[in-house]
VMD Tcl script that draws the C-alpha trace (Angstrom):
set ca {
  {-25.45 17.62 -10.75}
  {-22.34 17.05 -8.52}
  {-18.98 16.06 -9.77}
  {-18.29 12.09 -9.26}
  {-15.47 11.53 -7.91}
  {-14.19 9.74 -10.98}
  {-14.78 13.46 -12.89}
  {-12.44 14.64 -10.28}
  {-9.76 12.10 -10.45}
  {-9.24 13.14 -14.20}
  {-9.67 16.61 -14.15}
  {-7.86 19.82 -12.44}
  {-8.63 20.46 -9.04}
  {-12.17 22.27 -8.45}
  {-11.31 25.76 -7.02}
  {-12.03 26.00 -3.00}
  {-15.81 27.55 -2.20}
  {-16.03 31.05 -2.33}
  {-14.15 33.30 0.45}
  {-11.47 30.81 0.72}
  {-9.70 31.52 -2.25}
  {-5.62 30.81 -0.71}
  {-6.93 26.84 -0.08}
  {-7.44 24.36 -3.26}
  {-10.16 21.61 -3.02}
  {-7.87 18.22 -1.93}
  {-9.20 15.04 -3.69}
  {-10.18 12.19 -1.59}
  {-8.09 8.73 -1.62}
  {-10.08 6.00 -2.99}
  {-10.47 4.59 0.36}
  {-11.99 7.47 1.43}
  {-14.11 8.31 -0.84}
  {-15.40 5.03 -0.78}
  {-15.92 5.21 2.82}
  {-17.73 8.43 2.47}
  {-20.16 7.62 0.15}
  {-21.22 4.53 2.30}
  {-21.15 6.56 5.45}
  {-23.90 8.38 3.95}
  {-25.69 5.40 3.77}
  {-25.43 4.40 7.32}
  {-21.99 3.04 7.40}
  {-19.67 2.89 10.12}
  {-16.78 0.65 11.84}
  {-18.88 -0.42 14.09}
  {-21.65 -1.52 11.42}
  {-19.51 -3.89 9.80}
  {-20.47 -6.59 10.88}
  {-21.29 -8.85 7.92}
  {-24.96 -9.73 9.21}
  {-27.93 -9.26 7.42}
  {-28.18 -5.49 8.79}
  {-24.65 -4.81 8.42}
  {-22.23 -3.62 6.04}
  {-19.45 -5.98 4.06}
  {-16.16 -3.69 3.92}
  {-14.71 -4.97 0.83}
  {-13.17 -1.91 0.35}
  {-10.62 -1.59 3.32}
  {-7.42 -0.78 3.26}
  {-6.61 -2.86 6.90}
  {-6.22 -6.58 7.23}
  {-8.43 -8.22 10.05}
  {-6.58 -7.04 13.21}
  {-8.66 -10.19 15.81}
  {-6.52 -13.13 16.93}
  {-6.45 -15.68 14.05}
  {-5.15 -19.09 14.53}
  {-1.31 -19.64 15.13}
  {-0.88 -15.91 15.50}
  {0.42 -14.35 18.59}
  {-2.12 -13.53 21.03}
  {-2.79 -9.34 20.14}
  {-1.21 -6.36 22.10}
  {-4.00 -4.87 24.30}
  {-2.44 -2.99 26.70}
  {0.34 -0.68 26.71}
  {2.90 0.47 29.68}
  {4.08 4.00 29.33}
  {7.51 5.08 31.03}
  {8.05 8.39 32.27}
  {10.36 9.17 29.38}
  {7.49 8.75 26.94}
  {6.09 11.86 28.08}
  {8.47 13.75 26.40}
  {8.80 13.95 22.28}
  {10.07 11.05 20.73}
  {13.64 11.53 18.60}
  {12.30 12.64 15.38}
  {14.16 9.53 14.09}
  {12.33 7.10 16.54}
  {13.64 5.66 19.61}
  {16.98 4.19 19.30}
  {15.87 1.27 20.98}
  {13.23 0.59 18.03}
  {15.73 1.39 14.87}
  {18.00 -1.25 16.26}
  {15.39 -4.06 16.29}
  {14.47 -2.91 12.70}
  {17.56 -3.40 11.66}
  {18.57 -6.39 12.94}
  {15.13 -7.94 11.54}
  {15.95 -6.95 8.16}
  {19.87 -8.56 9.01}
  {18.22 -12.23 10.49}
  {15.40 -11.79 7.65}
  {16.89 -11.11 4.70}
  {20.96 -9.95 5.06}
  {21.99 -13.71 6.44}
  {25.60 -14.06 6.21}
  {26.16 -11.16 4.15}
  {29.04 -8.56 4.95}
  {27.24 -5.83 4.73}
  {24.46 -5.08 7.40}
  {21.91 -3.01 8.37}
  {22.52 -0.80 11.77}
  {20.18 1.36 13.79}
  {21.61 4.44 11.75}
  {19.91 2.79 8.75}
  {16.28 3.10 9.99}
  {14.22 5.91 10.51}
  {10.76 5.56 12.61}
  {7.46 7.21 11.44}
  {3.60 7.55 12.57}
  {2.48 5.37 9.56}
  {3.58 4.37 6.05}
  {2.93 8.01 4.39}
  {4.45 9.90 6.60}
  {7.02 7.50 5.99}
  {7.07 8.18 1.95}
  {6.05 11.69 2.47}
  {9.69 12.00 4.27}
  {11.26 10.17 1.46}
  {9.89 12.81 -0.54}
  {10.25 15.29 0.96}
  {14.08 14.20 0.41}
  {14.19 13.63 -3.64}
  {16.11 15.90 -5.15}
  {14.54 17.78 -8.11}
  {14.60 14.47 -10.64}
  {12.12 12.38 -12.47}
  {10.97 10.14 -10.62}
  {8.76 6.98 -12.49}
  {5.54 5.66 -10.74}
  {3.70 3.09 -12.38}
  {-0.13 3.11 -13.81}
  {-1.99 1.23 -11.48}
  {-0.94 1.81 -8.46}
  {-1.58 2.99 -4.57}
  {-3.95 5.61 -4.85}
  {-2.27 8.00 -2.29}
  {1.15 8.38 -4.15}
  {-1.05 10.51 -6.38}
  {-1.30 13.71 -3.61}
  {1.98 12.71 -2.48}
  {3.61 13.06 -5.94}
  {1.99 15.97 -6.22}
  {2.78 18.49 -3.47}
  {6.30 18.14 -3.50}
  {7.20 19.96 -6.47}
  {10.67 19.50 -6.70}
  {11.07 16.68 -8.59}
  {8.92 15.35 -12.02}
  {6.56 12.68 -11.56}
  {7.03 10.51 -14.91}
  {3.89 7.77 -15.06}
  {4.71 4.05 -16.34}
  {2.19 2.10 -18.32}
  {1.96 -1.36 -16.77}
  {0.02 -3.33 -19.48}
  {-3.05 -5.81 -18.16}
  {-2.43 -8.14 -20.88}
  {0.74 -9.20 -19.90}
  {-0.49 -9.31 -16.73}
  {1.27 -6.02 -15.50}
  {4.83 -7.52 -15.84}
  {7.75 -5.53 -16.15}
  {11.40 -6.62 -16.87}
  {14.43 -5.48 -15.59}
  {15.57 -4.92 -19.15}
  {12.24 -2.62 -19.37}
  {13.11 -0.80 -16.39}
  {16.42 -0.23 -17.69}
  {14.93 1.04 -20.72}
  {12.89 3.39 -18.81}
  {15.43 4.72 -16.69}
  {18.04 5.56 -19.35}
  {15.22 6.74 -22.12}
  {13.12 8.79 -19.19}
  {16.12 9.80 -17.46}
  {14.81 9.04 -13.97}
  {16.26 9.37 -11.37}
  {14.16 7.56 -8.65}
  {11.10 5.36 -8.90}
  {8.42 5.03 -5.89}
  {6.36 1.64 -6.30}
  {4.08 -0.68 -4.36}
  {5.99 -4.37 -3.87}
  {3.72 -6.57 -4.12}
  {1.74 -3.85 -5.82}
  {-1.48 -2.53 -4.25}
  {-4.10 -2.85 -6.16}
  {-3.14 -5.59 -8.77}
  {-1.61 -7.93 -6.46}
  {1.75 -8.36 -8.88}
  {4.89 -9.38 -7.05}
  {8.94 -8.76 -8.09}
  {10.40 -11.22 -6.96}
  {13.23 -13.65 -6.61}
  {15.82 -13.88 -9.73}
  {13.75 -11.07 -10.82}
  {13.94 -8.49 -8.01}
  {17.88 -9.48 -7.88}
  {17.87 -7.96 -11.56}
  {15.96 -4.57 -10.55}
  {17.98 -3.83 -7.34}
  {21.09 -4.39 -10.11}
  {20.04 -1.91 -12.77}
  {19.22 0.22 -9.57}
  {22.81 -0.14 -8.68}
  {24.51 0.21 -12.00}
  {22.51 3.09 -12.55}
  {21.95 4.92 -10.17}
  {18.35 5.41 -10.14}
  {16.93 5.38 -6.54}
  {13.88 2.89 -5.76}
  {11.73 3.50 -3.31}
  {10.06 0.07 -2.47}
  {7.13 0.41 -0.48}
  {6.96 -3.08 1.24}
  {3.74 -2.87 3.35}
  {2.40 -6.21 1.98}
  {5.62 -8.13 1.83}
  {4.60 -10.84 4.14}
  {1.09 -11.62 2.28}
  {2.99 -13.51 -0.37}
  {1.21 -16.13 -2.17}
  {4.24 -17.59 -4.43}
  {4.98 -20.42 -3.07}
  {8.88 -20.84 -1.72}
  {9.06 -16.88 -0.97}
  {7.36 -16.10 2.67}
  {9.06 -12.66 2.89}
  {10.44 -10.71 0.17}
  {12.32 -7.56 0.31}
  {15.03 -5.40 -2.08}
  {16.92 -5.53 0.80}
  {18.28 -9.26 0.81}
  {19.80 -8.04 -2.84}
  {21.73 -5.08 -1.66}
  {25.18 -5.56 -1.98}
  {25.91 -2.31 0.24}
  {23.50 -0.84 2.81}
  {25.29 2.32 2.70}
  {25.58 2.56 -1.21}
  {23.00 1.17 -3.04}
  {20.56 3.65 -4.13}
  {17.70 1.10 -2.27}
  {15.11 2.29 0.15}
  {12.82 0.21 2.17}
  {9.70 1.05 3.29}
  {7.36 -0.64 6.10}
  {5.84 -0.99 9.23}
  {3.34 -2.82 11.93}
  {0.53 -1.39 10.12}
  {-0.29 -4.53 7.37}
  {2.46 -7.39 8.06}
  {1.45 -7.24 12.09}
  {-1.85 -6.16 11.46}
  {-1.55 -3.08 14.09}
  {-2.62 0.07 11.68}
  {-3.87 1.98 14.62}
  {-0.53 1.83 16.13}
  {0.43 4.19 13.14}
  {4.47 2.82 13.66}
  {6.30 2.45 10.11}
  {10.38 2.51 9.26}
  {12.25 3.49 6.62}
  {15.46 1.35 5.91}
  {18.41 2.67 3.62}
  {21.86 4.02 2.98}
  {22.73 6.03 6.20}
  {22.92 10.05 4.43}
  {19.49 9.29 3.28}
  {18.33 8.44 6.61}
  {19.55 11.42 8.17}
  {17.71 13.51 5.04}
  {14.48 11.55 6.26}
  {15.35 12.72 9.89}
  {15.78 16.19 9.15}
  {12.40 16.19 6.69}
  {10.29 14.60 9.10}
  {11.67 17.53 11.92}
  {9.84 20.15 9.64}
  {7.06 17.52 8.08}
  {5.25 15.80 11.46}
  {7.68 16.22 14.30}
  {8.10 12.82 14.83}
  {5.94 9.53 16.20}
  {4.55 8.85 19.40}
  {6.74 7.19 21.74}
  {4.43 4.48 23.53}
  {3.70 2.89 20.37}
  {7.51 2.81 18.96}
  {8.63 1.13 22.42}
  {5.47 -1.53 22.40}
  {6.90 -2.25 18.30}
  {10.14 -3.42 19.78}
  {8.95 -6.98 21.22}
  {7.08 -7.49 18.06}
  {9.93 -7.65 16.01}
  {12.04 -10.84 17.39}
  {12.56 -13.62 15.28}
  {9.85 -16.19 17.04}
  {6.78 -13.57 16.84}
  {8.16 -12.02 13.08}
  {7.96 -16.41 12.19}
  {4.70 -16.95 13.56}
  {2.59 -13.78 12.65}
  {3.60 -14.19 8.86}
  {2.76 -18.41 9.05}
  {-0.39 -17.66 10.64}
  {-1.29 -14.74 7.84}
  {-0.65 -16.73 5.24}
  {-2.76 -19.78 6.42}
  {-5.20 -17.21 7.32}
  {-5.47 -14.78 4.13}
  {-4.15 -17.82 2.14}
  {-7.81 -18.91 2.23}
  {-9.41 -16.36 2.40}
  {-7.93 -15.20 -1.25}
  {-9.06 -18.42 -2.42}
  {-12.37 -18.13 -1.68}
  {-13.17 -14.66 -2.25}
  {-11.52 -15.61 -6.40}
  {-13.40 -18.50 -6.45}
  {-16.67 -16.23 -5.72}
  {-15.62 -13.25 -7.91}
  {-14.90 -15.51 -10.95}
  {-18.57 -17.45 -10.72}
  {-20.31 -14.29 -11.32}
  {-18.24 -13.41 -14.20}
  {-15.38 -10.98 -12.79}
  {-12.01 -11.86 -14.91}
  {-8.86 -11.63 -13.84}
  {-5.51 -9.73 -15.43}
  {-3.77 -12.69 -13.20}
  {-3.94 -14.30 -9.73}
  {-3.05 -12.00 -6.83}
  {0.56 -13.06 -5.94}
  {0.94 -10.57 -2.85}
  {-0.98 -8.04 -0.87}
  {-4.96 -9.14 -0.12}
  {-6.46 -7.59 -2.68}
  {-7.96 -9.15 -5.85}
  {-8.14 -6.65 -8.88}
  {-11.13 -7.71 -11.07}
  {-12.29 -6.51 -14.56}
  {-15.69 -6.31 -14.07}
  {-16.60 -5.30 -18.04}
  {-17.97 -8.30 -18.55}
  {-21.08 -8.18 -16.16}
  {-24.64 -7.19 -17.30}
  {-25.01 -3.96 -18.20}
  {-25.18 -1.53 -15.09}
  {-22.37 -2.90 -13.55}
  {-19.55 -3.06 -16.21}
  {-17.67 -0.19 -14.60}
  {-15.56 0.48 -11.51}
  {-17.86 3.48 -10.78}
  {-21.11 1.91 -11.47}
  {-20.24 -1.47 -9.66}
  {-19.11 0.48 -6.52}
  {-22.94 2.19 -6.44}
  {-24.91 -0.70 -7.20}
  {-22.87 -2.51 -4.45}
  {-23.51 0.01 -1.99}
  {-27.46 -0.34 -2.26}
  {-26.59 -3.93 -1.22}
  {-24.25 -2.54 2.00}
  {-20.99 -4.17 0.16}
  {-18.24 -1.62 -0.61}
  {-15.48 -1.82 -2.88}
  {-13.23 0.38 -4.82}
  {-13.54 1.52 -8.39}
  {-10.25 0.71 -9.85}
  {-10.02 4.38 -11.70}
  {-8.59 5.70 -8.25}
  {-5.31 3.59 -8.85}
  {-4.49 5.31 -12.29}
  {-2.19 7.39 -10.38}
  {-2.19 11.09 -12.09}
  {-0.46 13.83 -10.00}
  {-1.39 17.37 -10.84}
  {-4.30 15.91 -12.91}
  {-2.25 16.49 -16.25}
  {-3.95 13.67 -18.52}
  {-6.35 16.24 -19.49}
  {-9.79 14.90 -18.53}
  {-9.01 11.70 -20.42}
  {-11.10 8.30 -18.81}
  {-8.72 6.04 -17.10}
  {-8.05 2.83 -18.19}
  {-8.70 0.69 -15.82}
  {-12.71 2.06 -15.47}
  {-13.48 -1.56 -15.82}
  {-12.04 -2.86 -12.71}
  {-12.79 -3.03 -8.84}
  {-10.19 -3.32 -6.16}
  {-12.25 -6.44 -4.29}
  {-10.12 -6.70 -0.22}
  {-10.02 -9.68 1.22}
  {-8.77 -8.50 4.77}
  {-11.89 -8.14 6.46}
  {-13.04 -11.38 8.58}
  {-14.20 -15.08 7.17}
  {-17.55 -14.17 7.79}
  {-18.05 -10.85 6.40}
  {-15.92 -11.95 3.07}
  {-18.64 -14.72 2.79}
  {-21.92 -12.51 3.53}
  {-20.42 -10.00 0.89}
  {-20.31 -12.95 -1.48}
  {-23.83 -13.91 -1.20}
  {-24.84 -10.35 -1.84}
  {-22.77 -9.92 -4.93}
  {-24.00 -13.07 -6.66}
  {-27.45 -11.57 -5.67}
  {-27.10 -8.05 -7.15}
  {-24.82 -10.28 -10.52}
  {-28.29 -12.50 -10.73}
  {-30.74 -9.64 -10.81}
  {-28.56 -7.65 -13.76}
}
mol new
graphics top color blue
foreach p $ca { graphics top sphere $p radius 0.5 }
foreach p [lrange $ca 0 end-1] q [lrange $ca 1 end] { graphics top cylinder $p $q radius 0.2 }
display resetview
């Protein structure tokens, strides 16, 4: 019998088929793993289409890219100058670095002395490249992750060797909280010298925040423990009074503080196939990044970094992030609202990203795991993800242990309206029959 996937995630990498000894075997991401097994079954982008033939992708990673009301009307088309022929700086265009920074100045560094400048940004084809730079540039620490989170920090923590991944137990009773005074007590008593986390975290939704976040970029500061704040999701904010929020607006100096900022057009403009993502932070970092990425991937595609640059003035940055939170706003309401009449709990409400994390161990039998859930889902054309993917182990060193979040699904609620509520009736369907 073949492994399962979750098998995998908790054990040492299966050695590559015979004759190709040099290569290891290179787990899947839960994304697409998920998206494998349902390809087998048929699936493909252009069968989602929520109808009574198609598939429900409540497993995607994207947000609905269409026009949704209030946005601005979507980028179709693309002019490419004669310059974009050649390779892009390996930085990104200059042009595009100093529209980052001054949205993160008019954003979140209003009336503050110290600001952001094009030397503070650094363009990349898509978030991990991105973090995959960042890493690329950590110095041989320990650097804290915390248990769940994104499922691809696992590889990523993993090949670059120079530095100690150091795992931190987030605790689903307390509804995955975590004090500054805890991460000060984690820092000194781990020694770490960096830590890389989701903000609002992908897959539980949980959101620093506020007072709060002020207190983390502080011990970050005092400390001198690097955070790498990975900020894809930071305009899908469901707190009410906080539209936006970034580590940035606590930085006292962009050129000092050990903060790093990561982001892009790929969730908070809803253009992932643009592949476009910046890193923002003190200006010797940056330059690491640069020289990293010159070795790593070369650099980003030029067309796409010049088409970013009108998408990042104030009136489109104000509008885009109204109309996704009108949008998604109800969307997250609705897909709860379905989740928790069949009997999925929740560790709490999802306060960013658009993902709900449900515990699904209370379900009839057959479907009280992540794993099992997932497959009796797919017989119904609904995908999700089994939450054991976000126990984030690099180097599979927990020793074949079972995670502990087997009881929970990572439910999305980016695709469309219509496929959310198609998926729905199919759920309470599969719930029903047990």
């Amino acid at each position: 019998m073949a492994d399962t996937d979750e098998q995998l995630a908790s054990s040492p990498a299966a050695p590559a088929p015979d004759g190709w000894g040099a290569f290891r075997r290179v787990p899947r991401t839960g994304v697409i793993y998920v998206s494998s097994e349902a390809a087998k079954r048929g699936f493909s982008m252009a069968s989602e289409i929520g109808g009574p033939e198609g598939w429900c992708n409540l497993g995607q990673g994207q947000p609905d890219t269409s026009d949704i009301p209030g946005a601005p009307p979507r980028l179709r088309t693309i002019p490419i100058e004669s310059a974009d022929l050649d390779y892009a700086p390996v930085a990104g265009l200059w042009e595009l670095r100093e529209a980052v920074a001054d949205m993160m100045n008019r954003t979140h560094r209003r009336g503050m002395k110290s600001q952001y400048s094009a030397e503070n940004v650094a363009i990349q084809g898509g978030g991990r490249v991105a973090i995959m730079r960042a890493c690329a540039a950590v110095a041989p620490v320990h650097l804290g992750h915390f248990l769940p989170d994104y499922t691809a920090y696992e590889e990523l923590l993993d090949v670059f060797r120079r530095f100690q991944p150091i795992p931190i137990l987030l605790d689903p009773e307390e509804g995955y909280a975590f004090s500054a005074d805890a991460l000060r007590r984690e820092i000194m008593g781990r020694g770490l010298g960096a830590i890389l986390m989701s903000n609002p975290c992908n897959p539980t939704g949980k959101l620093v925040g506020g007072d709060e976040l002020a207190d983390w970029v502080a011990v970050a500061r005092e400390l001198g423990c690097a955070l790498l704040m990975d900020e894809f999701y930071s305009h899908y904010i469901w707190r009410e009074g906080e539209p936006i929020v970034s580590a940035a607006s606590h930085v006292e100096d962009v050129d000092r503080d050990p903060i790093v900022v990561f982001d892009g057009l790929t969730k908070n403009w809803r253009y992932p196939g643009f592949r476009v993502s910046w890193v923002v932070g003190p200006k010797p970092l940056i330059q690491s990044i640069a020289s990293a990425g010159s070795f790593l991937d070369g650099g980003g595609a030029a067309p796409m970094q010049r088409a970013a640059i009108d998408l990042l003035g104030e009136e489109h940055v104000s509008a885009e992030t109204d109309a996704i939170r009108a949008s998604f706003g109800s969307k997250r309401a609705a897909l709860m609202k379905g989740l928790e009449e069949v009997g999925v709990r929740f560790d709490l409400e999802p306060e960013g990203t658009f993902y709900a994390w449900g515990d699904v161990s209370g379900l009839p039998e057959g479907l009280r795991t992540g794993q099992d859930f997932f497959q009796r889902a797919l017989d119904r054309r609904v995908i999700t993800v089994p939450g054991h993917f976000f126990d984030v182990n690099p180097g599979k060193r927990r020793m074949g242990r079972p995670s502990r979040f087997r009881g929970h699904v990572r439910f999305s609620f980016g695709p469309a309206t219509p496929i959310l509520e198609e998926a729905m009736s199919r759920v309470r369907a599969m719930v029903a029959e047990g």
